[in-house]
C-alpha positions as a Markdown table, in Angstrom:
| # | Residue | x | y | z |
|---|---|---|---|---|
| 1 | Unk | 32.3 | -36.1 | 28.2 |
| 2 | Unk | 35.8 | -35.4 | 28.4 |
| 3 | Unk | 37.4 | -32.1 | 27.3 |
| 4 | Unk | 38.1 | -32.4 | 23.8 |
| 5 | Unk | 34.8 | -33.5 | 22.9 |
| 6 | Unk | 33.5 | -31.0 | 24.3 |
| 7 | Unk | 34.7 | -28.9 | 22.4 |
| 8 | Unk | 34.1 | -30.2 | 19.2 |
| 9 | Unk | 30.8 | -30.6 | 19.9 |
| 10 | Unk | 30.8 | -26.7 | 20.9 |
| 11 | Unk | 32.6 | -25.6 | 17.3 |
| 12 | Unk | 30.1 | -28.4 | 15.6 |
| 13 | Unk | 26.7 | -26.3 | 17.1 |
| 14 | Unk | 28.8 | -23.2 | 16.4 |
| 15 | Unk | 29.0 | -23.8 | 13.3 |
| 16 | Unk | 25.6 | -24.9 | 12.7 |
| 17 | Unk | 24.3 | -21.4 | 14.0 |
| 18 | Unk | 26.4 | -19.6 | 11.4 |
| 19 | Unk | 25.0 | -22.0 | 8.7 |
| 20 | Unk | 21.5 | -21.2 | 9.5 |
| 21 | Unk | 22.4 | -17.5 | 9.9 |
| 22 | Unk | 23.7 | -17.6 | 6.5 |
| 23 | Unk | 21.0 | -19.6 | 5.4 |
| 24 | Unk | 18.6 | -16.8 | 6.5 |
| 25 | Unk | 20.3 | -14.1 | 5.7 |
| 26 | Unk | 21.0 | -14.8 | 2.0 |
| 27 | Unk | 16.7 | -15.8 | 2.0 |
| 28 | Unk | 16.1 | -12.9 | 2.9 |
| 29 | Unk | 18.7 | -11.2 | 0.6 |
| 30 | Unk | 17.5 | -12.9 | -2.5 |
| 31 | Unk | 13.7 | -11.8 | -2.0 |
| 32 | Unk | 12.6 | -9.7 | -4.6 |
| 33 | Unk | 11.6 | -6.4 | -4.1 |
| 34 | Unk | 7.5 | -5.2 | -3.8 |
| 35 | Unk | 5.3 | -4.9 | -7.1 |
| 36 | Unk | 3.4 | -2.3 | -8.2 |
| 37 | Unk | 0.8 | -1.5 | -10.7 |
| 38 | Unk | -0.4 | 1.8 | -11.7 |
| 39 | Unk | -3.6 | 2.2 | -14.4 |
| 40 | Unk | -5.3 | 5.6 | -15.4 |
| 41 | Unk | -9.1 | 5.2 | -14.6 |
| 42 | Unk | -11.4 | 7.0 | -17.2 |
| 43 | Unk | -12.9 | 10.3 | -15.6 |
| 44 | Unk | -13.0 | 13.7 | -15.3 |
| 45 | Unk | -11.3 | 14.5 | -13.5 |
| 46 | Unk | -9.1 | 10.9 | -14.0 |
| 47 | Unk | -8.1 | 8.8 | -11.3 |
| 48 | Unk | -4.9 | 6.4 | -10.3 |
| 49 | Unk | -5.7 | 3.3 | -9.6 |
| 50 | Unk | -2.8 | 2.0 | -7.8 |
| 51 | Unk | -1.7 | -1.6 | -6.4 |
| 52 | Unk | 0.8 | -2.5 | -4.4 |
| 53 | Unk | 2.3 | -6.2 | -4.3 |
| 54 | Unk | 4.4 | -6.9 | -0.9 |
| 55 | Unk | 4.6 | -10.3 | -0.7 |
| 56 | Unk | 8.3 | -10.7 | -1.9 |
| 57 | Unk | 9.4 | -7.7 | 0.2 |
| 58 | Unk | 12.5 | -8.6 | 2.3 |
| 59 | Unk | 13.2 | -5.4 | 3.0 |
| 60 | Unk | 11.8 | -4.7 | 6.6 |
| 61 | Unk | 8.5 | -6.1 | 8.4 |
| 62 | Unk | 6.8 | -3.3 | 7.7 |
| 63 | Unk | 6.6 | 0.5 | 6.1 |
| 64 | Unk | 5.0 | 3.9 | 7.5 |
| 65 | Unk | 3.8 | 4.7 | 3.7 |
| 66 | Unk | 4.8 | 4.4 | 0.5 |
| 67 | Unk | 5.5 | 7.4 | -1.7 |
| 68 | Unk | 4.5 | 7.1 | -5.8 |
| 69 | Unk | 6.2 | 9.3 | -8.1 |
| 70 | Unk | 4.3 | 8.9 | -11.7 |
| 71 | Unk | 5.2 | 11.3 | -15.0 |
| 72 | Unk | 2.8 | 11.7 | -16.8 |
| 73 | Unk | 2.3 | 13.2 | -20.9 |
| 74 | Unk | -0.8 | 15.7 | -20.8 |
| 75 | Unk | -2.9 | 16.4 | -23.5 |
| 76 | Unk | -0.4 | 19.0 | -24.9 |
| 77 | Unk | 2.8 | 17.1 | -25.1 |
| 78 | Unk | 4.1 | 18.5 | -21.6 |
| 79 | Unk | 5.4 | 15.7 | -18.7 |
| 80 | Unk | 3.8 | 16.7 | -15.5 |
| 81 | Unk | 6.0 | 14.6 | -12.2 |
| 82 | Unk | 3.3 | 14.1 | -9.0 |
| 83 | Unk | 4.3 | 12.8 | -6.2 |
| 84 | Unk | 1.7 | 11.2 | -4.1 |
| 85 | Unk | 1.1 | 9.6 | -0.5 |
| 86 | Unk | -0.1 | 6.0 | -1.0 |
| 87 | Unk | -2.0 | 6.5 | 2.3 |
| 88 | Unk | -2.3 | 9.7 | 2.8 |
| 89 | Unk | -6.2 | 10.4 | 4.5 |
| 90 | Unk | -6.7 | 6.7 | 4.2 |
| 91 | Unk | -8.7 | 5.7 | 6.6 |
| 92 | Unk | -8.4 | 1.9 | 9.0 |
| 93 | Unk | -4.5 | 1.6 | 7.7 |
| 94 | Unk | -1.4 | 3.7 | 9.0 |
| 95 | Unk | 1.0 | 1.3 | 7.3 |
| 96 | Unk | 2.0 | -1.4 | 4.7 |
| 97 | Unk | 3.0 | -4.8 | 6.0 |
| 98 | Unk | 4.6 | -7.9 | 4.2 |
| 99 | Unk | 2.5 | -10.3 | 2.9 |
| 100 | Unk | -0.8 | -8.5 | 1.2 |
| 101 | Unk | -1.8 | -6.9 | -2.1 |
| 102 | Unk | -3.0 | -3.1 | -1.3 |
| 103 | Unk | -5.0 | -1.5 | -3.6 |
| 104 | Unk | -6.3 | 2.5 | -3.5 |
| 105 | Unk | -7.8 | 4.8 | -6.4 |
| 106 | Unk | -6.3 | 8.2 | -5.8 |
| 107 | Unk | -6.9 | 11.6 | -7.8 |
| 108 | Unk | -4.4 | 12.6 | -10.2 |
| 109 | Unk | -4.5 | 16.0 | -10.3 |
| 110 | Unk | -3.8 | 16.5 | -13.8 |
| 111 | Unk | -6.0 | 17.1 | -17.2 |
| 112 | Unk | -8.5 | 14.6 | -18.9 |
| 113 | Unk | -6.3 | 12.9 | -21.4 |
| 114 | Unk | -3.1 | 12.9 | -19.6 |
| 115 | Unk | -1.2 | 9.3 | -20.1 |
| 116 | Unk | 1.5 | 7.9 | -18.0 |
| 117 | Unk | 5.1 | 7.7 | -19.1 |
| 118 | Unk | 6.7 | 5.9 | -15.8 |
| 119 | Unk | 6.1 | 5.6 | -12.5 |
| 120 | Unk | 8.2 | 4.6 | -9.5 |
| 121 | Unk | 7.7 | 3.2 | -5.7 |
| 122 | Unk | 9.6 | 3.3 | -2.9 |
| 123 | Unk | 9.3 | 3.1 | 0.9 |
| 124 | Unk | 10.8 | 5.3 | 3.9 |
| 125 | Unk | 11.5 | 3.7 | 6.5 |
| 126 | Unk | 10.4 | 4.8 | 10.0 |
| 127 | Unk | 13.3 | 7.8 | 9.9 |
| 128 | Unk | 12.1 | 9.1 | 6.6 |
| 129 | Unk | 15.1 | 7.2 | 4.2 |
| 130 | Unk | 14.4 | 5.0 | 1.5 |
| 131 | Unk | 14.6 | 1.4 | 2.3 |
| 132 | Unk | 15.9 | -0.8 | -0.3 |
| 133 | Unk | 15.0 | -1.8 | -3.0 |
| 134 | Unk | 12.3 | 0.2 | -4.2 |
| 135 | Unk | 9.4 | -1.7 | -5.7 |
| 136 | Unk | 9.7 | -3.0 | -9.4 |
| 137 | Unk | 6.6 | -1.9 | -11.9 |
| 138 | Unk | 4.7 | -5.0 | -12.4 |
| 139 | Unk | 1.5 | -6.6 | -12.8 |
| 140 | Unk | 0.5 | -7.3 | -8.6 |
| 141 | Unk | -1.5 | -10.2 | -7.2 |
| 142 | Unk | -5.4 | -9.8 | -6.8 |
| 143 | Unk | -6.0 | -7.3 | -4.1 |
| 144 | Unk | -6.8 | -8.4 | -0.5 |
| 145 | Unk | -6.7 | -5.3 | 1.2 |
| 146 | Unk | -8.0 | -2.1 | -0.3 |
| 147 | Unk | -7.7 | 1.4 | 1.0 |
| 148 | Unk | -10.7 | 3.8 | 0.9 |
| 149 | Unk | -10.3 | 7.3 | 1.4 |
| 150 | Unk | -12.0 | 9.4 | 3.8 |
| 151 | Unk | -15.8 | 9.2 | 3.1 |
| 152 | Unk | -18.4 | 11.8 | 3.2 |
| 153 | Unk | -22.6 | 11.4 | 2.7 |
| 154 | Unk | -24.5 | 13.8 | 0.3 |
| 155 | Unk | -28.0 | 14.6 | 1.7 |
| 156 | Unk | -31.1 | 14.2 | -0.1 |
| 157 | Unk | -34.4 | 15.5 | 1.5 |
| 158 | Unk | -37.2 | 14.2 | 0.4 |
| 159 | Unk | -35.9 | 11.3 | -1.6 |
| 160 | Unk | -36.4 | 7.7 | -0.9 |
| 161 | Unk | -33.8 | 5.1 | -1.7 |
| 162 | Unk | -36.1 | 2.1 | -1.8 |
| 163 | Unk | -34.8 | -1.9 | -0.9 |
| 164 | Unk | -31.4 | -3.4 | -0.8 |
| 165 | Unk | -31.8 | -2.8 | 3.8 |
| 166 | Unk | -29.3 | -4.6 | 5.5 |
| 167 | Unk | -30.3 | -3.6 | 9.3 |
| 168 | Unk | -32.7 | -0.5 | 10.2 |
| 169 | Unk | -32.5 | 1.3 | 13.3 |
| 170 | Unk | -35.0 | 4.2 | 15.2 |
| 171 | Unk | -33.2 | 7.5 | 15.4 |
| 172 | Unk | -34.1 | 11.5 | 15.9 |
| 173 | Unk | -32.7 | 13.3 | 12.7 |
| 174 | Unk | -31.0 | 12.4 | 9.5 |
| 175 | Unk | -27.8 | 13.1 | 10.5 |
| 176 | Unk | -27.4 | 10.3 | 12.9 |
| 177 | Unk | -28.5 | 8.0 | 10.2 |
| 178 | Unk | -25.8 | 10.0 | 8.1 |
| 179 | Unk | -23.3 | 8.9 | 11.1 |
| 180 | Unk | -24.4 | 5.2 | 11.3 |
| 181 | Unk | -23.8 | 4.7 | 7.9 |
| 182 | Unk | -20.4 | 6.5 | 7.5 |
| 183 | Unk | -18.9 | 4.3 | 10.4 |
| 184 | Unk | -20.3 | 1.4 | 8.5 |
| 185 | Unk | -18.4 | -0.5 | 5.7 |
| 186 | Unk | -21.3 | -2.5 | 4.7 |
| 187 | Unk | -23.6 | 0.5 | 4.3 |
| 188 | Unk | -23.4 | 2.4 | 0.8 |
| 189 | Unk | -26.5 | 4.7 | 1.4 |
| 190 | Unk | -29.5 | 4.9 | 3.5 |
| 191 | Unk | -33.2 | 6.1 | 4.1 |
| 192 | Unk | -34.4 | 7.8 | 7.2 |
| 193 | Unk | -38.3 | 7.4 | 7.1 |
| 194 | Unk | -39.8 | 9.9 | 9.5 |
| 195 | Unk | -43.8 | 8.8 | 10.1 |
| 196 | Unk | -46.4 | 11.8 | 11.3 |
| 197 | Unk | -45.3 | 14.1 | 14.3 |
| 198 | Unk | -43.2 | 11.3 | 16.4 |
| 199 | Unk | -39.7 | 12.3 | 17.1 |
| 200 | Unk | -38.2 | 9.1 | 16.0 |
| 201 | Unk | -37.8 | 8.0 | 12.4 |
| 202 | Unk | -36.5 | 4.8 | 11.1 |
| 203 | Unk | -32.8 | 4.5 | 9.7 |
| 204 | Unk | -32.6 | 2.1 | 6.9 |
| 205 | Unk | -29.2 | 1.5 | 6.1 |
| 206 | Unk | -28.6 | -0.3 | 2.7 |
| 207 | Unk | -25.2 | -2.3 | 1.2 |
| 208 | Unk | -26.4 | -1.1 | -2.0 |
| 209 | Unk | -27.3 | 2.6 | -3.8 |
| 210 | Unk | -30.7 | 2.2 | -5.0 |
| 211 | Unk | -32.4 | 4.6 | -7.5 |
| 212 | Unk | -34.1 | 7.4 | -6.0 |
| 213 | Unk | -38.0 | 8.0 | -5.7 |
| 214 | Unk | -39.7 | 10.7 | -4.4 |
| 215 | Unk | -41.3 | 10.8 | -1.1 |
| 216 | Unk | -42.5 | 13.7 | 1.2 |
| 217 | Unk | -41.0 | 11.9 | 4.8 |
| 218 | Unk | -38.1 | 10.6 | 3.5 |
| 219 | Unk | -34.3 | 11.8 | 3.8 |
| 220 | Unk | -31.7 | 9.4 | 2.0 |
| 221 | Unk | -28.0 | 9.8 | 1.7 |
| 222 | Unk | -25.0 | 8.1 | -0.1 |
| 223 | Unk | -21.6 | 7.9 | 0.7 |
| 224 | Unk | -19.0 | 9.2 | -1.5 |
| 225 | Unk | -15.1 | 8.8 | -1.4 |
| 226 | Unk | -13.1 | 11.7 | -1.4 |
């Protein structure tokens, strides 16, 4: 190859790199920004039930948190601005990536009857500014990863939550059956059956929350989100 094809076929690759480059970079530019949808669940007190949409999101790989700011109307004609945490105490997610639907129910903190007016999204970036753009208020995609809050089991002595066992295990007291449950996200309740003076009872751990029916050996528990 003599000289002066060489370099054209130098400026020819050279300029296919800046093609491409442009090529990506107006993709990514003309991504739309995250969805979000925020509903009032019925309660008292009420509860957000919040979505988050980021499969258009061009505008980073992924987000520490996202803050909501929602105004709401109370019951007395006042507008009330929270701002909330979308994963503050979450548990199993420190933050938001590209490419999933989040979903979290999170406690208002104002009156029975409030409404919302508007509500806005955005997301810091790992120094604390806003990235842009901010997520646009729309209906989001079904979820496909949802949130929980941090979980805690109410104790009920001498209560037994009867069928619906997905696994059982022997154990010493209640609360390790408590513990086995809490660290289980199949489990929604269990039963600890303790039989005459033996040291061991059995933990039944259920995916379910049965009704409750008395019994004299039994300890059950349910979890509850915070």
């Amino acid at each position: 190859m003599d000289i002066r094809r060489y370099r054209l076929h130098r400026a020819c690759a050279t300029h296919r790199y800046f093609i491409l480059l442009g090529l990506l970079t107006w993709a990514a530019a003309t991504a739309g920004p995250a969805v979000f949808d925020v509903k009032l669940a019925a309660g008292n007190p009420p509860r957000l039930i919040v979505k988050i949409d980021t499969n258009p999101w061009a505008a980073g790989a992924a987000a520490p948190t996202a803050n909501l700011t929602v105004t709401f109307t109370t019951p007395d004609k006042r507008r009330v601005n929270k701002t909330y945490d979308f994963l503050e105490n979450a548990h199993g997610t420190t933050y938001l990536e590209q490419g999933h639907v989040y979903q979290r129910t999170l406690p208002t903190g104002v009156a029975s009857g409030s409404s919302i007016q508007s509500a806005q999204l955005e997301f810091p970036n790992r120094d604390g500014k806003t990235d842009a753009p901010s997520a646009s208020k729309g209906p989001a995609g079904a979820a496909t990863v949802v949130v929980p809050g941090p979980s805690i089991m109410t104790f009920e002595p001498h209560v037994n939550r009867n069928l619906r066992d997905y696994t059982s295990t022997a154990v010493k007291s209640a609360q390790d059956c408590s513990n086995l449950c809490l660290g289980a996200a199949q489990c929604a309740s269990f039963t600890l059956v303790k039989e005459g003076t033996s040291q061991y009872g059995t933990c039944w751990l259920k995916s379910t929350v049965p009704p409750p029916e008395p019994c004299d050996n039994c300890t059950s528990g349910v979890k509850k989100t915070q």
